[in-house]
N, C-alpha and C positions, 0 to 999 in steps of 0.2 A: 353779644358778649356772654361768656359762659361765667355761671357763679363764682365757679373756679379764677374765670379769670378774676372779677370783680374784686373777690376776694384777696388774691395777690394784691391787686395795684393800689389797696386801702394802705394807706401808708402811716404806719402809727406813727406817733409824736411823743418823744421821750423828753419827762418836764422831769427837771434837776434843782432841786432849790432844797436846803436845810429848813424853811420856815413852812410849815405845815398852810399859813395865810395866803402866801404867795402862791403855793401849789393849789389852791382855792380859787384864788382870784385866776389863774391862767386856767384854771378847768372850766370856768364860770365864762371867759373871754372866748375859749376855743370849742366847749362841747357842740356850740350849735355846726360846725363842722362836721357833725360826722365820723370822725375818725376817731380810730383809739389812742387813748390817752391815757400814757405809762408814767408811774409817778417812781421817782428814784431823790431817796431824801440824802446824798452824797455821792463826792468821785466815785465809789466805790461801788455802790449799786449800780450806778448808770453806766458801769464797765460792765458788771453782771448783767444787767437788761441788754445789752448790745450786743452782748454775747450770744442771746439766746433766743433772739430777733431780730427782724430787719426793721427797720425805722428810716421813713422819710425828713426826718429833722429831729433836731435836738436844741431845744432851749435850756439854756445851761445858766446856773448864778453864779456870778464871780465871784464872791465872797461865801465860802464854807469851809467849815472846820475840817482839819485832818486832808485830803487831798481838793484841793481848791478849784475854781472853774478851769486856773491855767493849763493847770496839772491833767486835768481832766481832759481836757480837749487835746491837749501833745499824746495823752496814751489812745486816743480814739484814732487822732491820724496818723498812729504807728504803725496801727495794725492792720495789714491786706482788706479782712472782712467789713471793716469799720471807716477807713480813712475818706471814703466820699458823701458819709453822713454830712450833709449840712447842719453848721451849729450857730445859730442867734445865740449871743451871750446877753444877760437881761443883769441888772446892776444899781444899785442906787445913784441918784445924781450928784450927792456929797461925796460919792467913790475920788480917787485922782484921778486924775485927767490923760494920765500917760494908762493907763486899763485898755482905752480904745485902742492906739495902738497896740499895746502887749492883744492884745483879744485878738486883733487880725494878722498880725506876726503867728499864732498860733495855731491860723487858717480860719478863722470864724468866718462866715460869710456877710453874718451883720452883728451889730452890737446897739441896745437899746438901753435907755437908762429908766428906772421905776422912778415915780409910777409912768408907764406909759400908755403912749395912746390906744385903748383896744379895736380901733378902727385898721389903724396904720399896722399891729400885729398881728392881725386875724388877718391884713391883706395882704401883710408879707407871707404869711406863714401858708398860706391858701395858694401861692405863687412856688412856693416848695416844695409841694404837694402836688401839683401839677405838675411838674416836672419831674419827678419822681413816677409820676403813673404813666407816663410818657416813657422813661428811660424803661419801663417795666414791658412796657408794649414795645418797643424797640427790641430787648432781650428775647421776648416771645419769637417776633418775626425771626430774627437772627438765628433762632434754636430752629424752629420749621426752617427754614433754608439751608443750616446746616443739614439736618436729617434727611431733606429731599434730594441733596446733592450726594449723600452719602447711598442714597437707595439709587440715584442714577447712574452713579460710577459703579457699582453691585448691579445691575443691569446690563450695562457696557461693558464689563468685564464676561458677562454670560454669554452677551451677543458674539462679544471677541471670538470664544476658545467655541465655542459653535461654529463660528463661520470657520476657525481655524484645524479643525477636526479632519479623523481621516475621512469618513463616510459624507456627500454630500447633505448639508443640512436642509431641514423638514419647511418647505416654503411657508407654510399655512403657521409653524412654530414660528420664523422669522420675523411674518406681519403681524405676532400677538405681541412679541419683543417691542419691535419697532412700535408697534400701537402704545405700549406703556411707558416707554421713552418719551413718548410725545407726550404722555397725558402727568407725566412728574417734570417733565421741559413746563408744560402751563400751569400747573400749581405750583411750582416754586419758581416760577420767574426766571428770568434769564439764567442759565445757569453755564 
């Protein structure tokens, strides 16, 4: 795998919480991870950060001033570039009890209450992140099949209007045609 790619399929982690402790204690829970980890201390940043990267999940606080976890998450899955971010909502356990619902009405994918277990969220959130480098490597193959299919129909259109020409075509030109047909046929797989 190339740096490049590696580099792509790191999938940062956007932490959302107003309390400067909390974004501690979850850097402290997640660094050994590996991955970058983006701190956004409101709705409002964590719309700016999304904006201006791609992010394998988002751990979001429901309780914050000025635009709140709910608020924040309806504007993440409004928009095309954003809306398949997965979001863990993270919450104290005195919050109400109707949160958890409202949290996955709003698309959350999980909702935990503080303090929680750093076992159980470094093994969720490692679960999201793998899937995320996956969807990444999917995108990759999908982009090469597109482009080899695009270079073999650009081939086949050459061969076409050759064979279709007034002057008989160049046999030795033919079997180099055909020879590269065959060799973007086994690099891009069935096609």
């Amino acid at each position: 795998m190339s740096a490049e790619a590696t580099t792509d399929e790191r999938g940062g982690i956007l932490l959302v919480d107003d309390m400067e402790d909390n974004l501690i204690a979850l850097e402290a829970v997640l660094g050994s991870l590996n991955e970058p980890l983006v701190r956004a201390r409101s709705g409002e940043e964590a719309m700016k950060a999304l904006l201006r990267q791609r992010f394998a999940l988002v751990l979001l606080d429901v309780r914050m001033p000025g635009m709140d976890g709910f608020e924040t998450a309806t504007n993440i899955k409004r928009l095309d570039q954003t809306k398949d971010v997965p979001i863990i909502f993270l919450t104290g356990a005195e919050d109400d009890p109707g949160y958890a619902f409202r949290g996955y009405a709003t698309g959350a994918a999980d909702y935990l209450t503080k303090p929680f277990d750093p076992w159980v969220l470094r093994a969720k959130v490692t679960v999201f992140l793998d899937l995320y480098r996956k969807n990444r490597q999917l995108e990759r193959l999908l982009s090469r099949e597109h482009s080899h299919g695009e270079e073999l129909n650009t081939q086949l259109a050459a061969l076409e209007a050759q064979l279709s020409g007034d002057k008989p075509p160049d046999v030795t030109d033919l079997r180099a045609r055909v020879h590269e047909i065959r060799r973007l046929i086994g690099a891009g797989g069935a096609v």
